[in-house]
gemmi code that builds the backbone of each chain (N, CA, C; Angstrom):
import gemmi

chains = {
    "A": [
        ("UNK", (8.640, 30.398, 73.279), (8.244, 29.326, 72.373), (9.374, 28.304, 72.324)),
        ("UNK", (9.274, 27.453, 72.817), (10.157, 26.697, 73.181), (10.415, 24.720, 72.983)),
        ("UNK", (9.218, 24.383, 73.392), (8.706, 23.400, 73.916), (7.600, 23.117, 72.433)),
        ("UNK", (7.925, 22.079, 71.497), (6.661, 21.199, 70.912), (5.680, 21.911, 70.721)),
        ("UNK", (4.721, 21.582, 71.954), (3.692, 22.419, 72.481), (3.144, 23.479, 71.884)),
        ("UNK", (4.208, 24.029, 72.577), (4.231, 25.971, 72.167), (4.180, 25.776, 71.223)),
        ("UNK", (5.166, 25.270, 70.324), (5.083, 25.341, 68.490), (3.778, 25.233, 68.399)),
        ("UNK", (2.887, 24.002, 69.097), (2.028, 23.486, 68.142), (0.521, 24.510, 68.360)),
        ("UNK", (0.881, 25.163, 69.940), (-0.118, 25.967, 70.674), (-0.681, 27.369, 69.602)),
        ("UNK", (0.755, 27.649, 68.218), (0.408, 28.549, 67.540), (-0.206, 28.269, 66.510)),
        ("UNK", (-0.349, 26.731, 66.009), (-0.711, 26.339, 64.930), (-2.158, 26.699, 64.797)),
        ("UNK", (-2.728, 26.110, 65.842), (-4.477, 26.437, 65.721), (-4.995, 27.644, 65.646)),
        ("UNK", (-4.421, 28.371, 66.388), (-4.317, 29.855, 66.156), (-4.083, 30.548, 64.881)),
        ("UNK", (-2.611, 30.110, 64.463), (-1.954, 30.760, 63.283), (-2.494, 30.201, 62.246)),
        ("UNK", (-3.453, 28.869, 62.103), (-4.315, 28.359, 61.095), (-5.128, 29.352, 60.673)),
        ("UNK", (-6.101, 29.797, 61.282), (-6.976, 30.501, 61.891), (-7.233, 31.607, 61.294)),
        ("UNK", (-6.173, 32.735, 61.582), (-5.197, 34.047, 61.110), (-4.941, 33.812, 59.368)),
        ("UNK", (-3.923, 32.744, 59.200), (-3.760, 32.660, 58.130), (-4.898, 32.147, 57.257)),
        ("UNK", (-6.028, 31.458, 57.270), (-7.135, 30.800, 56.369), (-7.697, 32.179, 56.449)),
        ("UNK", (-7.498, 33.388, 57.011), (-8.685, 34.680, 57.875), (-8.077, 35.221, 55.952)),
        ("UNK", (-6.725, 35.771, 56.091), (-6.089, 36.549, 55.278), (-5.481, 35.931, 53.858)),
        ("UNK", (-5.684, 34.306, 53.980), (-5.052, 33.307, 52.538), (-6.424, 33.371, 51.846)),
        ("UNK", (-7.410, 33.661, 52.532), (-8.633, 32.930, 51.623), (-8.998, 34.036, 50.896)),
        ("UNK", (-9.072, 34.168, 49.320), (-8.487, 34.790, 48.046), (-10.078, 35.563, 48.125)),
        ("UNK", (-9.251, 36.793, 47.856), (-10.002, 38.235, 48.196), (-9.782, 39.021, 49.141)),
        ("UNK", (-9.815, 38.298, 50.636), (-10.122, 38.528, 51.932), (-8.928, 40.065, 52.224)),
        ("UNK", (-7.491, 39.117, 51.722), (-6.271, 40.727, 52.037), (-6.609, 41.762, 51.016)),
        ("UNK", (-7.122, 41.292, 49.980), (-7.104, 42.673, 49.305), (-8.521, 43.158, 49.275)),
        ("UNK", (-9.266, 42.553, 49.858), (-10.471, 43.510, 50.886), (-10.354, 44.415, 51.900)),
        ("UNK", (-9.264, 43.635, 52.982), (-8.961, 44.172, 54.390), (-8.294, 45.724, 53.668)),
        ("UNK", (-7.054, 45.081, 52.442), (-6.411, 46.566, 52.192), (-7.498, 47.659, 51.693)),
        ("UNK", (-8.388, 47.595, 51.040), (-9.038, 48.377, 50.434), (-10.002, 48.771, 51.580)),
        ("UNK", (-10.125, 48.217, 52.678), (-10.832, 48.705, 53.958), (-10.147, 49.648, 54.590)),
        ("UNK", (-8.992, 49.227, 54.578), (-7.491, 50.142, 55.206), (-7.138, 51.216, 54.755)),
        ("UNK", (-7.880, 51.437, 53.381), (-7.231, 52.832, 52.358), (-8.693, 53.200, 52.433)),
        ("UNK", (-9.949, 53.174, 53.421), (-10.507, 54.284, 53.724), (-12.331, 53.764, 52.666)),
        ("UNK", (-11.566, 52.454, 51.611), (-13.219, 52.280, 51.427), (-14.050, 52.071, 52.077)),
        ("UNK", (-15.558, 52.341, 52.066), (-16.440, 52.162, 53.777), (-17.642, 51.702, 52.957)),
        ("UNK", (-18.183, 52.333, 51.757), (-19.564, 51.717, 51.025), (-19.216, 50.649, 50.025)),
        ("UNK", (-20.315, 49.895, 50.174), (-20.108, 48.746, 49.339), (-19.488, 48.775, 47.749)),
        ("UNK", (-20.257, 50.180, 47.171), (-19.715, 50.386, 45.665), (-18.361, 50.582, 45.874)),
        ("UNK", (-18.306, 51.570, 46.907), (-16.488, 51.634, 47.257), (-15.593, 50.286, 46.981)),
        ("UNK", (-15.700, 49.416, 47.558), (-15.392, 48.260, 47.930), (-15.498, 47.336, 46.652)),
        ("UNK", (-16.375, 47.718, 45.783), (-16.479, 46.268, 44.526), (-15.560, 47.070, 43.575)),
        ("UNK", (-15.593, 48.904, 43.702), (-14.608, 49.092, 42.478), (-12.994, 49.176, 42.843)),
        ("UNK", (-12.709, 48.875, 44.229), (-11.478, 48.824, 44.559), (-10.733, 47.409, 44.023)),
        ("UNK", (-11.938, 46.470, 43.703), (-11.335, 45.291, 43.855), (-11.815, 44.826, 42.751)),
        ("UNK", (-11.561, 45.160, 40.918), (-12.111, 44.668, 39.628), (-11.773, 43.319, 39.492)),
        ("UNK", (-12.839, 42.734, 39.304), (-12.900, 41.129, 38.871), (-13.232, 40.742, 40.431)),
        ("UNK", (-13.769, 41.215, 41.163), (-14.259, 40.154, 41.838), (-15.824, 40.540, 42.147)),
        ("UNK", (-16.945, 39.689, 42.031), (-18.370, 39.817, 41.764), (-19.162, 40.146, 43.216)),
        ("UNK", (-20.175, 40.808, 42.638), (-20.668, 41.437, 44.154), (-20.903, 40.164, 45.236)),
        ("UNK", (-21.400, 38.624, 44.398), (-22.364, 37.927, 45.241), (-20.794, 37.533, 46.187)),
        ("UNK", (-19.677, 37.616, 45.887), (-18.320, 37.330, 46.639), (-18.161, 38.128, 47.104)),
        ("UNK", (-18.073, 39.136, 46.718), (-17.829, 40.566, 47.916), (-19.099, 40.115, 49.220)),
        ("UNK", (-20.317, 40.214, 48.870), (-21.030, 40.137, 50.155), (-20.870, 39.207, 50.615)),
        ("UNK", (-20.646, 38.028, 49.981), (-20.260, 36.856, 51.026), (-18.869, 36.894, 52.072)),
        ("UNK", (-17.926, 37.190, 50.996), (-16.785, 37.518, 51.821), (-16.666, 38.870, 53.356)),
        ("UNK", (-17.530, 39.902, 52.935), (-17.867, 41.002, 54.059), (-18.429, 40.228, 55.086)),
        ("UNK", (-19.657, 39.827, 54.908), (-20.668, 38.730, 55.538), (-18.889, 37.796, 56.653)),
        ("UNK", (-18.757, 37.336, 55.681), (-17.638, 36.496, 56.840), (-16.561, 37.101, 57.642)),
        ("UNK", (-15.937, 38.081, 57.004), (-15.281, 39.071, 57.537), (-15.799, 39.760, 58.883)),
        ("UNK", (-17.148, 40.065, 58.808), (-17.839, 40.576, 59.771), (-17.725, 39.405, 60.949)),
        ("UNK", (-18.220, 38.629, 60.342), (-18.687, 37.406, 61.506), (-17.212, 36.652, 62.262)),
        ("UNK", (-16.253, 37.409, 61.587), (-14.402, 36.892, 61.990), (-14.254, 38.236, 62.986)),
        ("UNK", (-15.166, 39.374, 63.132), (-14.749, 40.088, 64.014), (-14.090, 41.473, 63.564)),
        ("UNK", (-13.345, 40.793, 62.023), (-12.253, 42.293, 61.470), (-12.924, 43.529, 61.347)),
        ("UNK", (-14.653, 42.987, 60.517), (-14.827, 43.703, 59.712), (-16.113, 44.124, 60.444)),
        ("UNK", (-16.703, 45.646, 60.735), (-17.639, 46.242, 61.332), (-18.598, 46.979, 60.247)),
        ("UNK", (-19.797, 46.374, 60.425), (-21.252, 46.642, 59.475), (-21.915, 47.734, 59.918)),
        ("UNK", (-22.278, 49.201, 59.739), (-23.014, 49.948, 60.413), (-24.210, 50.394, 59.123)),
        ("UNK", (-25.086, 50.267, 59.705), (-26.356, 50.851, 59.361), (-27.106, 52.018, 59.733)),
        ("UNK", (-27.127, 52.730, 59.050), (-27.324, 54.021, 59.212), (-29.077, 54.750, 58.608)),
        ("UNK", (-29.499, 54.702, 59.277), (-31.547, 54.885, 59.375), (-31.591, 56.360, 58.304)),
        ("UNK", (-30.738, 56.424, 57.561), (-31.291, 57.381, 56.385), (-31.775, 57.159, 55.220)),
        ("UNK", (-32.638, 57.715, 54.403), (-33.397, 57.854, 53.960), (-33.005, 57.572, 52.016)),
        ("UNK", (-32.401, 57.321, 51.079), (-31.868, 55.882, 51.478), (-31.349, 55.129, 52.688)),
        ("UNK", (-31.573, 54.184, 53.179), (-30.322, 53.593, 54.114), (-29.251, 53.606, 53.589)),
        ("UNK", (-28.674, 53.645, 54.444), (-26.967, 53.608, 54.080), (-25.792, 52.652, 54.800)),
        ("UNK", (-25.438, 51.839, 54.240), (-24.539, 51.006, 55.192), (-23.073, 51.099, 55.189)),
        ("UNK", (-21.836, 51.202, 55.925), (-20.817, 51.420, 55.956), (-19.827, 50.043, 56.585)),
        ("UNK", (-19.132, 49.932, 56.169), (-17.949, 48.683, 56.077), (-16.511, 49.285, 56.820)),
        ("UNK", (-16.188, 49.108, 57.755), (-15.213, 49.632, 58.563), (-14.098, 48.191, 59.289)),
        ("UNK", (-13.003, 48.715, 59.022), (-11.987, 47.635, 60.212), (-12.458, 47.919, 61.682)),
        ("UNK", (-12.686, 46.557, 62.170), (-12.348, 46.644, 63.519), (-10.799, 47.161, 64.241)),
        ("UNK", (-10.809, 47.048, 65.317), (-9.286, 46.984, 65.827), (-8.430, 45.846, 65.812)),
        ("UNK", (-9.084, 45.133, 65.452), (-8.961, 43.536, 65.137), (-8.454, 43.536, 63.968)),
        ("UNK", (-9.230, 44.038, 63.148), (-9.179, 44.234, 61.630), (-7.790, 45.408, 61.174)),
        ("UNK", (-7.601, 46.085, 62.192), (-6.805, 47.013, 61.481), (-5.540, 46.367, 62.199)),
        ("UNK", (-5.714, 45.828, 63.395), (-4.000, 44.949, 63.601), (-4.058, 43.877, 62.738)),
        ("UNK", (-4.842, 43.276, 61.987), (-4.893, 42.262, 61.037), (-3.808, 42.690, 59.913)),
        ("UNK", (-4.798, 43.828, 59.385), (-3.939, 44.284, 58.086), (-2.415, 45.025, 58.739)),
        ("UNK", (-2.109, 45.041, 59.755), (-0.882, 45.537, 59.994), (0.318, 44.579, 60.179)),
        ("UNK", (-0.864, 43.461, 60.470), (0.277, 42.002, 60.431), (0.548, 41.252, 59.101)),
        ("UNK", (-0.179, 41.872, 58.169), (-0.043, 41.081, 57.092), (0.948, 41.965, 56.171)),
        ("UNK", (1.293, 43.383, 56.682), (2.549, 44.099, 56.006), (3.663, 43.294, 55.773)),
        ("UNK", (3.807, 42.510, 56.411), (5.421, 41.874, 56.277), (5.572, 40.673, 55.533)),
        ("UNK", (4.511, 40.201, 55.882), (4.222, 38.837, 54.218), (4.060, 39.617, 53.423)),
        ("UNK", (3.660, 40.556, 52.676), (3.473, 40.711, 51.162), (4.790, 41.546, 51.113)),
        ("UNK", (5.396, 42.198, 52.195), (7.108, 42.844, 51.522), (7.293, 41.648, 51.696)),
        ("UNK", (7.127, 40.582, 52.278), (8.141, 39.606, 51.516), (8.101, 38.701, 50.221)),
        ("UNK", (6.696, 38.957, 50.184), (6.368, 38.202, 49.023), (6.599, 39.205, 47.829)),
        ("UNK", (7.045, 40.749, 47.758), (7.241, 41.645, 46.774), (8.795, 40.745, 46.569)),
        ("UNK", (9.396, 40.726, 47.729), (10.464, 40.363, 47.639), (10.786, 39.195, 47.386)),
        ("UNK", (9.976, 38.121, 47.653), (10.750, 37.054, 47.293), (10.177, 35.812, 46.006)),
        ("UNK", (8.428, 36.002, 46.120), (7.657, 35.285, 45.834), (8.383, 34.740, 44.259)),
        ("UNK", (8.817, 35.770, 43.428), (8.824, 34.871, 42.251), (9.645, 33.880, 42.163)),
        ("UNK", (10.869, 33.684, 43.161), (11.311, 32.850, 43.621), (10.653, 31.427, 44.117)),
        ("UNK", (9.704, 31.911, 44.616), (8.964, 30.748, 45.299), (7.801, 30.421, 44.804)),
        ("UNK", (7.491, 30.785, 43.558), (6.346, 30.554, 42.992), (6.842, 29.553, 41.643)),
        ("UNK", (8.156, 29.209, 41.836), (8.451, 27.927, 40.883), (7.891, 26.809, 40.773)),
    ],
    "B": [
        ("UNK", (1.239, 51.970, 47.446), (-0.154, 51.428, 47.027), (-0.912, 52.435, 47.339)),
        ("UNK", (-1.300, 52.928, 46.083), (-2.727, 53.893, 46.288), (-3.721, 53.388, 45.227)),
        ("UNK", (-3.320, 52.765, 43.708), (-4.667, 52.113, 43.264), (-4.845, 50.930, 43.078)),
        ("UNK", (-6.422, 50.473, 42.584), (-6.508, 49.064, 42.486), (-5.500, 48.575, 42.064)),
        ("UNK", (-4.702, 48.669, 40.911), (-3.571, 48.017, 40.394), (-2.974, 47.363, 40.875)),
        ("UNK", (-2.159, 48.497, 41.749), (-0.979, 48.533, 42.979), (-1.678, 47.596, 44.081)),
        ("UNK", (-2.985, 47.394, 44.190), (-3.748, 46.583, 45.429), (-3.205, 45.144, 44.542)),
        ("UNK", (-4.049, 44.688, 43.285), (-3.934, 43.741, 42.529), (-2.353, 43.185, 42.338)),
        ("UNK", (-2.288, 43.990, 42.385), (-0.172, 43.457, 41.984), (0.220, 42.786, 43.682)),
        ("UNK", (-0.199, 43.172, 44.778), (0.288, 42.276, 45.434), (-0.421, 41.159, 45.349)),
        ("UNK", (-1.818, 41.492, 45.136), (-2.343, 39.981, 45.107), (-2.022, 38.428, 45.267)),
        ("UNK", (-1.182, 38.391, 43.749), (-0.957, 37.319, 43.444), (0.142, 37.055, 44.545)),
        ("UNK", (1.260, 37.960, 44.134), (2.816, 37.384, 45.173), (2.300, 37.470, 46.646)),
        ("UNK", (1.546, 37.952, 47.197), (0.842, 37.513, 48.393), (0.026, 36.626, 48.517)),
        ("UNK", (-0.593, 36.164, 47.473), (-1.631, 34.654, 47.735), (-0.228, 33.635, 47.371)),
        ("UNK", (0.469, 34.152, 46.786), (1.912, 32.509, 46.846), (2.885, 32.390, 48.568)),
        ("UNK", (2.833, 33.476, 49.283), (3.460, 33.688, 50.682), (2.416, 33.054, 51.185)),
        ("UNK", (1.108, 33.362, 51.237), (-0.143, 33.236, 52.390), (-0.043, 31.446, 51.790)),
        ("UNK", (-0.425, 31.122, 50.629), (-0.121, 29.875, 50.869), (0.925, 28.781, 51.234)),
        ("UNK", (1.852, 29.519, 51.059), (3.126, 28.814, 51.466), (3.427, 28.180, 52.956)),
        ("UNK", (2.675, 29.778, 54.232), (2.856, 29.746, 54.909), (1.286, 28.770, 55.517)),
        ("UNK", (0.552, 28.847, 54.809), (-0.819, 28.534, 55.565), (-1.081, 27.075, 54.836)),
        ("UNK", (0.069, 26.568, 54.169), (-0.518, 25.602, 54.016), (0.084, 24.441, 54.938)),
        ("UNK", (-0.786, 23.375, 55.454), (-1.213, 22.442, 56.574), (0.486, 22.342, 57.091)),
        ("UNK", (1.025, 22.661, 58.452), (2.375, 22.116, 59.087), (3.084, 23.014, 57.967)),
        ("UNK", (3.577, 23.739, 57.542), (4.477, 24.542, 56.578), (4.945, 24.818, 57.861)),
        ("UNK", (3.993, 26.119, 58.171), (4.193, 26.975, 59.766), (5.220, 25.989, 60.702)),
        ("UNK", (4.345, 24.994, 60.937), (5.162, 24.374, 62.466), (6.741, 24.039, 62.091)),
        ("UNK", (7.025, 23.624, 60.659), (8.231, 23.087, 60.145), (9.145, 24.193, 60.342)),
        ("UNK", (8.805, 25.178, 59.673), (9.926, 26.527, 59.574), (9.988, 26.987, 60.711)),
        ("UNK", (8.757, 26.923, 61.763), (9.641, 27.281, 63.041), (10.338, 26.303, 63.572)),
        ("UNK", (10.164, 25.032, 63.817), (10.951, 23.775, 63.841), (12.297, 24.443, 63.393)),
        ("UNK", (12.660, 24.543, 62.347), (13.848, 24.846, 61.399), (14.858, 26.268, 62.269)),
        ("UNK", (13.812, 27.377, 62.068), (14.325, 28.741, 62.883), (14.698, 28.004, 64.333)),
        ("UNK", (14.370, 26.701, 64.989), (14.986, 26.791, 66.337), (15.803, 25.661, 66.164)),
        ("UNK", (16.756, 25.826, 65.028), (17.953, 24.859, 64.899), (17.588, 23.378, 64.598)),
        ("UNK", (16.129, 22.853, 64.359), (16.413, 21.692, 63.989), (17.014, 21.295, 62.720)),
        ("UNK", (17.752, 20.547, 62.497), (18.189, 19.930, 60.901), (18.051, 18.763, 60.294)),
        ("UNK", (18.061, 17.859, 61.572), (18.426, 16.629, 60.564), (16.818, 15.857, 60.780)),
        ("UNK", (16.120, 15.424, 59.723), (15.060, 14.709, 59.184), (14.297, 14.339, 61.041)),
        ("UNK", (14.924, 13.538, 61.527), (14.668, 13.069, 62.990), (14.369, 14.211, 64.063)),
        ("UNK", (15.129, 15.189, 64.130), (14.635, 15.670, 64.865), (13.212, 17.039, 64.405)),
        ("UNK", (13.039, 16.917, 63.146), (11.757, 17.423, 62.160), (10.597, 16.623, 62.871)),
        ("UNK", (10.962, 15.399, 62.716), (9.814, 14.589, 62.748), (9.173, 14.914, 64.095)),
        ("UNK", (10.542, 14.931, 65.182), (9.770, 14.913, 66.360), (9.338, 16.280, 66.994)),
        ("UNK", (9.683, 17.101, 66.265), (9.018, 18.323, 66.552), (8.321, 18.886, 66.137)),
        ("UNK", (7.381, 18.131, 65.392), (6.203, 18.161, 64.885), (4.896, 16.802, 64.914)),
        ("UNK", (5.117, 16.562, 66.390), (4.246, 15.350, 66.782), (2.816, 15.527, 65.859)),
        ("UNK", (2.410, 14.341, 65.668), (1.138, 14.195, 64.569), (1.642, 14.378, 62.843)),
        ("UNK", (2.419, 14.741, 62.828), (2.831, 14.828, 61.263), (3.889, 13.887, 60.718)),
        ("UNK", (3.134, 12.836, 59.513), (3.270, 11.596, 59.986), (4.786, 11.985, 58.216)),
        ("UNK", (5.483, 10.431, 58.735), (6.935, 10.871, 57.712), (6.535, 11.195, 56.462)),
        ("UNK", (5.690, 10.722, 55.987), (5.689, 10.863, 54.751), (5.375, 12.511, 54.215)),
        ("UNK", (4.437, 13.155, 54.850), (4.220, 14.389, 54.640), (5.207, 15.357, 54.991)),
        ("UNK", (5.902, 14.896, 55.864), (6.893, 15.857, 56.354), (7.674, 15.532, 54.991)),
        ("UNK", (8.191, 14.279, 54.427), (9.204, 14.199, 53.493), (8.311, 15.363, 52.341)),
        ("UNK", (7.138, 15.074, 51.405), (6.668, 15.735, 51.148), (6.546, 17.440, 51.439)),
        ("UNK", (6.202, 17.898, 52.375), (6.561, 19.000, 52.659), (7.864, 19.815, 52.493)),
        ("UNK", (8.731, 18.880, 52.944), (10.389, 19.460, 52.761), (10.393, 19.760, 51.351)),
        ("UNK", (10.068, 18.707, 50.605), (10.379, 18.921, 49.264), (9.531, 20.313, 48.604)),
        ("UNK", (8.542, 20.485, 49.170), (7.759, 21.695, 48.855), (8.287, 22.470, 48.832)),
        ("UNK", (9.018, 22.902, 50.077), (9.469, 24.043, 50.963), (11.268, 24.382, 50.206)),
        ("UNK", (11.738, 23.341, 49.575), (12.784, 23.565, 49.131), (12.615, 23.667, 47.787)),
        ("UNK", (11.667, 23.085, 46.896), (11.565, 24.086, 45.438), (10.854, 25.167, 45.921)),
        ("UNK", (10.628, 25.866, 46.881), (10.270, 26.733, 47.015), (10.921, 27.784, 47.434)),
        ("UNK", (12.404, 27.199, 47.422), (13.377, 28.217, 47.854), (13.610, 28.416, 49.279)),
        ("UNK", (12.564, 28.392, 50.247), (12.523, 28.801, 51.835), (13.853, 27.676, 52.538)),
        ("UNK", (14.070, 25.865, 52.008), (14.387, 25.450, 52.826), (15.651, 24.622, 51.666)),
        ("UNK", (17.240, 24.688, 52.309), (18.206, 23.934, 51.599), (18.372, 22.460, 52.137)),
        ("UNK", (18.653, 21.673, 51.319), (18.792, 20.233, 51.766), (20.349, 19.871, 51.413)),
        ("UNK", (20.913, 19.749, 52.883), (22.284, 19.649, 51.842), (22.664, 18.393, 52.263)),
        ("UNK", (23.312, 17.366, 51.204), (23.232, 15.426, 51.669), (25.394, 15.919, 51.490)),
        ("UNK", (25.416, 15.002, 52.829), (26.827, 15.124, 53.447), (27.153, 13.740, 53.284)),
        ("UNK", (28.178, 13.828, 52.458), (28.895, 12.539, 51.925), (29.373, 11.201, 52.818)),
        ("UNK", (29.463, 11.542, 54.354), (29.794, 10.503, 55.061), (28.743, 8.761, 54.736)),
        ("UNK", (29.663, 8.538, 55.972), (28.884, 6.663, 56.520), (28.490, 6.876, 57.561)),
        ("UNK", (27.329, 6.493, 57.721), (25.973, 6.616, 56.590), (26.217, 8.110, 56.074)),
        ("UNK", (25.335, 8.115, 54.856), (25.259, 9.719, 54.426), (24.593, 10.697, 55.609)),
        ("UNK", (24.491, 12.058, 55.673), (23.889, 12.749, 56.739), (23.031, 13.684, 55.416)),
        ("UNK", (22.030, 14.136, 56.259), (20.893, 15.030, 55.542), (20.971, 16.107, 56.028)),
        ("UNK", (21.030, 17.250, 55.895), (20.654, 18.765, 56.701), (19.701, 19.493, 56.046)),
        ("UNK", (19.019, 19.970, 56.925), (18.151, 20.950, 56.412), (18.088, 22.159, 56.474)),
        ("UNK", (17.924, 22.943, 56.435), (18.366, 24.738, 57.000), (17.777, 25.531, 56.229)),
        ("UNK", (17.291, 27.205, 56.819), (16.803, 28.007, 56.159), (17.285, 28.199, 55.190)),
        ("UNK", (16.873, 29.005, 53.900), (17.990, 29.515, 53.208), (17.573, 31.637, 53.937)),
        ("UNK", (18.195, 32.434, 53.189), (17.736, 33.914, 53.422), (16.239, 33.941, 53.548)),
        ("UNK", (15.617, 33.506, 52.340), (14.285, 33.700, 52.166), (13.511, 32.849, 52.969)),
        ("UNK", (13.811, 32.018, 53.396), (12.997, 31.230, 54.327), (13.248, 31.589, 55.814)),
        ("UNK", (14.457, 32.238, 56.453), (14.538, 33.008, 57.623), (13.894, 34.326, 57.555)),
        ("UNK", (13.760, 34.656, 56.318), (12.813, 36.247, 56.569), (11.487, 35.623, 56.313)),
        ("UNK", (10.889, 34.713, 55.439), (9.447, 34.253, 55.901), (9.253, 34.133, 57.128)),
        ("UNK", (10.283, 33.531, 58.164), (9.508, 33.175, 59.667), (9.709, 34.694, 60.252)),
        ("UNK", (10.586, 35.433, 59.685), (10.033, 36.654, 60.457), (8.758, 37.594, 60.081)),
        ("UNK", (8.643, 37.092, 58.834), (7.524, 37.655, 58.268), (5.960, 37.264, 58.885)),
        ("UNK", (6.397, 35.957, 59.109), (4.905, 34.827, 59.952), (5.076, 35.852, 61.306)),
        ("UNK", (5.532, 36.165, 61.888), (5.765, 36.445, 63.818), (4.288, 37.503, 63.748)),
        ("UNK", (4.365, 38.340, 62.784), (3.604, 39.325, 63.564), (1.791, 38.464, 63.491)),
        ("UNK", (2.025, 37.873, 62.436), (0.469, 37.204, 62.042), (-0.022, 36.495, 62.862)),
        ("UNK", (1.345, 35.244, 63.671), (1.626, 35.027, 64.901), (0.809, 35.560, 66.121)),
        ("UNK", (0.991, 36.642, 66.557), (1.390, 37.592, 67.539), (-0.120, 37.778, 67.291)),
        ("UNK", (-0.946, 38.184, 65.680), (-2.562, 38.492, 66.157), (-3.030, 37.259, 66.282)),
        ("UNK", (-2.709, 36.441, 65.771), (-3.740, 35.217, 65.964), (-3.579, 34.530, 67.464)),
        ("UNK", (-2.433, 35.164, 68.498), (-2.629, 34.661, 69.659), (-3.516, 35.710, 70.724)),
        ("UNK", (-3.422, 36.714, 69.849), (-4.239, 38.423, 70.301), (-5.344, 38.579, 70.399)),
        ("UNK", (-6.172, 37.737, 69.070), (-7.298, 37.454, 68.459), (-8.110, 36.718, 68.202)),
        ("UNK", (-7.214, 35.454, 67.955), (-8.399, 34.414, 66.674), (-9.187, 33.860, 67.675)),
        ("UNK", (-9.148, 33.600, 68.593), (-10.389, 33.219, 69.492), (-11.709, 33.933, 69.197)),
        ("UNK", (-11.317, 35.028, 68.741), (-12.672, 36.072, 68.431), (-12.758, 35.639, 67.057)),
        ("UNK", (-11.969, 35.189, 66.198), (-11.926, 35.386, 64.969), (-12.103, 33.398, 64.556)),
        ("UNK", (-12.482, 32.638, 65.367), (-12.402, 31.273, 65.437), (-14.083, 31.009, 65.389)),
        ("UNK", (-14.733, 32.014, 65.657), (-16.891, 31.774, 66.060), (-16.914, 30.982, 64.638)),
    ],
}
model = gemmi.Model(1)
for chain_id, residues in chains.items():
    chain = gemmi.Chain(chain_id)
    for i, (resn, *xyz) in enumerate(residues, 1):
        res = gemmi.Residue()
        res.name, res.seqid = resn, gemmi.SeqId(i, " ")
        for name, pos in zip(("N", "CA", "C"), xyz):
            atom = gemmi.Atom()
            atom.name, atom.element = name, gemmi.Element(name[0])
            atom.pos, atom.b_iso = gemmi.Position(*pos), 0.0
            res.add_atom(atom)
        chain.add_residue(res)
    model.add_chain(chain)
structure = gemmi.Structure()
structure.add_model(model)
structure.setup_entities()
């Protein structure tokens, strides 16, 4: 990374990534995907105060970003399950190091 | 982190990092910065399309925000520097890995 360019070659990208994991819910969805929630009730009580019609919208987009994998399952209720992709689980593995830093630094920077 | 709480408590100090870093040219500046640029001029030009005024704007963001020091050097003419401080060299290491998926990924994650 060297060259302008390069800088700028990560921007569209790193836009991208970051609007995936800034847009409010989305990381502390991915985490609560990551600690093994898979059904939807799972998923709305991991995350109090935020409303189902946002949870499904946000899954809904999540899905359609690739992270997040929808399976439907032909039983009797149906049953649907919410899973990280591999996408999804190097997602939440990249976002470990912003929030230690933000444990670490944010109140600083939230002046 | 094992409960909602502990999910919720990063929340916030992670939606103040994710925006810090995701908001418009933040990114391109601090790596600008991590590869030795300092003085106002050579900001500008290593961040083609980002016009002065926002960059002045931005700096100022980025330094009540703790990430970036401005230090004004008494000569003729005066000189300007800019430079990480701690917390703003561990943000860009903190950005690399998010980096690293969104050049891995976001093409999939861009539909």
């Amino acid at each position: 990374m060297t060259s302008p360019e390069a800088l700028l070659r990560h921007c569209p990208h790193f836009q991208v990534a970051i609007e995936l994991v800034g847009r409010r819910w989305n990381g502390v969805i991915l985490l609560a995907l990551a600690r093994g929630a898979t059904r939807y009730g799972e998923l709305r009580d991991a995350v109090p105060g935020l409303s189902e019609r946002l949870l499904a919208q946000r899954l809904r987009e999540l899905e359609s970003s690739g992270v997040v994998a929808r399976e439907v399952r032909p039983t009797t209720p149906v049953q649907i399950r919410y899973t990280l992709t591999e996408s999804g689980a190097a997602l939440v593995e990249a976002m470990r190091p912003l929030m230690a830093w933000a444990d670490r630094w944010a109140d600083q920077s939230a002046t």
